[in-house]
N, C-alpha and C positions, 0 to 999 in steps of 0.2 A: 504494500500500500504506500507505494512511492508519494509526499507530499501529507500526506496524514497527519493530523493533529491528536487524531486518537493512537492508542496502543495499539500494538498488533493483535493484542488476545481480550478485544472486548466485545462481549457479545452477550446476544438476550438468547432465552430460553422461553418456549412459547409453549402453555401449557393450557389447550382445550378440551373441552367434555365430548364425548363420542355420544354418534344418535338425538345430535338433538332437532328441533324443528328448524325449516327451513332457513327464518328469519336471521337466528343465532349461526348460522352457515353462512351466512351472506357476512354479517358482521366477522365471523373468523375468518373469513375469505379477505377479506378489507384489511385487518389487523394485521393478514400476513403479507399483503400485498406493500404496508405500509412500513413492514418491517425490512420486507425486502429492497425499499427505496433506500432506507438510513444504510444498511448495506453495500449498496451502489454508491449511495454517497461519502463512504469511507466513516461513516458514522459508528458502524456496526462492523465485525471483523469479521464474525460469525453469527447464522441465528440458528436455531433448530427448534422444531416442534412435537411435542409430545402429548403423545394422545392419552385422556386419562379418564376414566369412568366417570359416574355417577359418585361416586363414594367408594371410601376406602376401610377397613377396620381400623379402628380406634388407638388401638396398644399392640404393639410388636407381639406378642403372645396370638393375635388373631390374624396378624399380616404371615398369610403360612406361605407365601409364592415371594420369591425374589423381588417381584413387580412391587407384588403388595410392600416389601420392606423398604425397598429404594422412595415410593411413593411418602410415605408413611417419615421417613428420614428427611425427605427432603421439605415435607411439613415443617418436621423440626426445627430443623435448621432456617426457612423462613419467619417463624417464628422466633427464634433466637436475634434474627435480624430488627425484627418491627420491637421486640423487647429493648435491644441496643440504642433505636434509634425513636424512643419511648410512639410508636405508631401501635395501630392495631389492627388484626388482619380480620377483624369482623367486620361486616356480618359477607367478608367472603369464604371464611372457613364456620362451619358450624358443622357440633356434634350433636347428634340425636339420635335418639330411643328408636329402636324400628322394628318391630314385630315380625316373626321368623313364620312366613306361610306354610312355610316344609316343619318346622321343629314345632310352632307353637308359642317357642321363647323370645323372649327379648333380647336385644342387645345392644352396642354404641356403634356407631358407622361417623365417621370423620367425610360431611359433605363437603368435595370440590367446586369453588366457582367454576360458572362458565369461560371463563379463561381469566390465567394468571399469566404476566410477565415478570419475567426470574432476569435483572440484569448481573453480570458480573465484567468484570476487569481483572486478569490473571485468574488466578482462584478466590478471588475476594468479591463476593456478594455486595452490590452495591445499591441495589434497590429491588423494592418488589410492590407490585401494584398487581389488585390494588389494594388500599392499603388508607387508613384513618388517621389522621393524623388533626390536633385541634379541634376537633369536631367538622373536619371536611374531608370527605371519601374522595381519594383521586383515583381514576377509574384507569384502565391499560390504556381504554381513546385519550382521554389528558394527560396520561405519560407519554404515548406519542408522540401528541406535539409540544410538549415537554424538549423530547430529543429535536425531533424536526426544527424544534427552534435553539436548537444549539443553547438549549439552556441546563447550566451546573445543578449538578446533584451536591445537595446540601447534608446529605444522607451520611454517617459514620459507618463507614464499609464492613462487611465480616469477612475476616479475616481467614482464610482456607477453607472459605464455604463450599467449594464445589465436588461434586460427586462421580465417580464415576458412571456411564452412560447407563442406566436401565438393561438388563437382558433382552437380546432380542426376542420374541417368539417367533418359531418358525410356521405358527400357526395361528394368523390371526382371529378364529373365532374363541380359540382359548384364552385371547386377550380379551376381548368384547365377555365372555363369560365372567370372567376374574373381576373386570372394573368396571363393566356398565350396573345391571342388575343383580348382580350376585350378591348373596349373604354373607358376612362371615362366617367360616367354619363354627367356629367356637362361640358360644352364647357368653357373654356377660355374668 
């Protein structure tokens, strides 16, 4: 990236829900269309998208699939970030109770927004939207033109936030079982 103002290893991670209505498609379509300008425009070094269910279980004890623990970790660690940078990741992360059709039982499921954007710089985490901060939710469209306008992150970075890449499945309806609709194994 000959002429660059950015680093060489700064880049977002794009993280949307699978199976949803049209409308929310269109909008993720947009988002990554928009990510892929800052991209071209040496904004971005790298971006990548991650496809991630409906919800995830709650506590590593019930993330029993690889996906589920990368998924589930990388919660953490965004939350450790909005803790840092005294924000709050509600109400786009929320846990609730969800009634097990197959078992009967209850249990806690950790829902996904319809899409997060994950930035970092090297391996340090430097913002995540969206994200509450003040009493004002900035949404991934206002972090957009956020970057689009070459405007600084005022955000206190985390510091060896990044993860290695999720496993691949070599079977995507095993994925779509795992993270769209599926139960946790294990009840509560």
């Amino acid at each position: 990236m000959q002429g660059s103002t950015q680093p060489d290893d700064t880049r977002a991670e794009l993280y949307v829900r699978s199976l949803l209505p049209d409308g929310h498609t269109q909008q993720q379509a947009a988002v990554i269309d928009r990510l892929q300008g800052l991209s071209d425009a040496d904004t971005l070094s790298d971006i990548s998208v991650r496809v991630i269910g409906r919800q995830i279980p709650s506590t590593p004890a019930e993330a029993r699939t690889e996906l589920g623990l990368f998924a589930l970790n990388r919660v953490s660690v965004f939350q450790e970030w909005a803790k840092r940078n005294n924000c709050s990741l509600e109400p786009a992360f929320e846990v609730r109770s969800v009634d097990s059709e197959i078992s009967g039982e209850q249990y806690r499921a950790l829902v996904f927004p319809v899409q997060l954007l994950a930035e970092y710089e090297g391996s340090d985490l430097r913002c995540v939207t969206p994200h509450t901060t003040d009493g004002e939710t900035v949404t991934v469209m206002d972090r957009l033109a956020m970057l689009e306008g070459a405007e600084e992150s005022t955000f206190t970075p985390l510091e060896r936030a990044s993860a290695a890449r999720p496993p691949t499945q070599p079977d995507p309806p095993a994925v779509d079982a795992i993270d769209e609709d599926s139960d946790p194994l294990l009840p509560e």
